[in-house]
N, C-alpha and C positions, 0 to 999 in steps of 0.2 A: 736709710738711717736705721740702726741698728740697736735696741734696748737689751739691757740685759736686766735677768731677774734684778738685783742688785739696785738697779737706777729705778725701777717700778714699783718697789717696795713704799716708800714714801707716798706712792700716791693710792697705791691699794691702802694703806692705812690709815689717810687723810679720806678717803671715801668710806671706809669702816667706822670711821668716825664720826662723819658723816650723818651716817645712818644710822648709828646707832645712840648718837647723844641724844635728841628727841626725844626718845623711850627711855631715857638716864633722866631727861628733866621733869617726863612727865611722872615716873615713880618716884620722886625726890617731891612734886609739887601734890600728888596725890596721899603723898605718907606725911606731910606737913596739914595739909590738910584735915585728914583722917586723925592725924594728932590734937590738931585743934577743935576739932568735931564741927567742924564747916559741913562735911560730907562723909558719907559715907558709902564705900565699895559696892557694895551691894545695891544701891541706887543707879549705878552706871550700869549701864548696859555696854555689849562689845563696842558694838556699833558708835557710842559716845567715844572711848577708849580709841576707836581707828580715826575717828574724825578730830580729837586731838594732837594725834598723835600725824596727819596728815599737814594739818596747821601749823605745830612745830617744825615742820619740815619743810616746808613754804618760806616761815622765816625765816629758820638758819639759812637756808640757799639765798632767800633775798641778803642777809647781813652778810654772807660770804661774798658773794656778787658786790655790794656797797663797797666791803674791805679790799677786793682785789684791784676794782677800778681803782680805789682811793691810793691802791698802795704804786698802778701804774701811771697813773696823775703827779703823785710825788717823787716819781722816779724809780722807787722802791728796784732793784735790781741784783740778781744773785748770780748773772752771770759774767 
């Protein structure tokens, strides 16, 4: 079975997605933050920053994983 760029594209971009919304949520959750002056930057350390950012990405896979069973439970089908 034979893939072409073409057919791959969709999934390289759903994996870029992937990994990269985590780090979309956590600067979105951190500048909301910092707005509110809950917190501030300079209190975190990298290490806090990786370990968020490790958790978000835990979830999203758990919810994706939820979403996919959920969607081959209900049939869900594109081919």
């Amino acid at each position: 079975m034979t893939t072409s760029k073409a057919d791959r594209l969709p999934t390289i971009a759903l994996g870029l997605l992937f990994l990269f919304l985590p780090a979309l949520f956590i600067g979105l959750a951190l500048a909301f933050l910092q707005f509110s002056e809950a917190v501030l930057l300079a209190e975190l350390s990298t290490l806090e920053l990786i370990e968020l950012y490790v958790i978000e990405l835990i979830v999203f896979g758990g919810a994706i994983v939820v979403l996919y069973r959920l969607a081959v439970k209900l049939g869900v089908n594109d081919r």
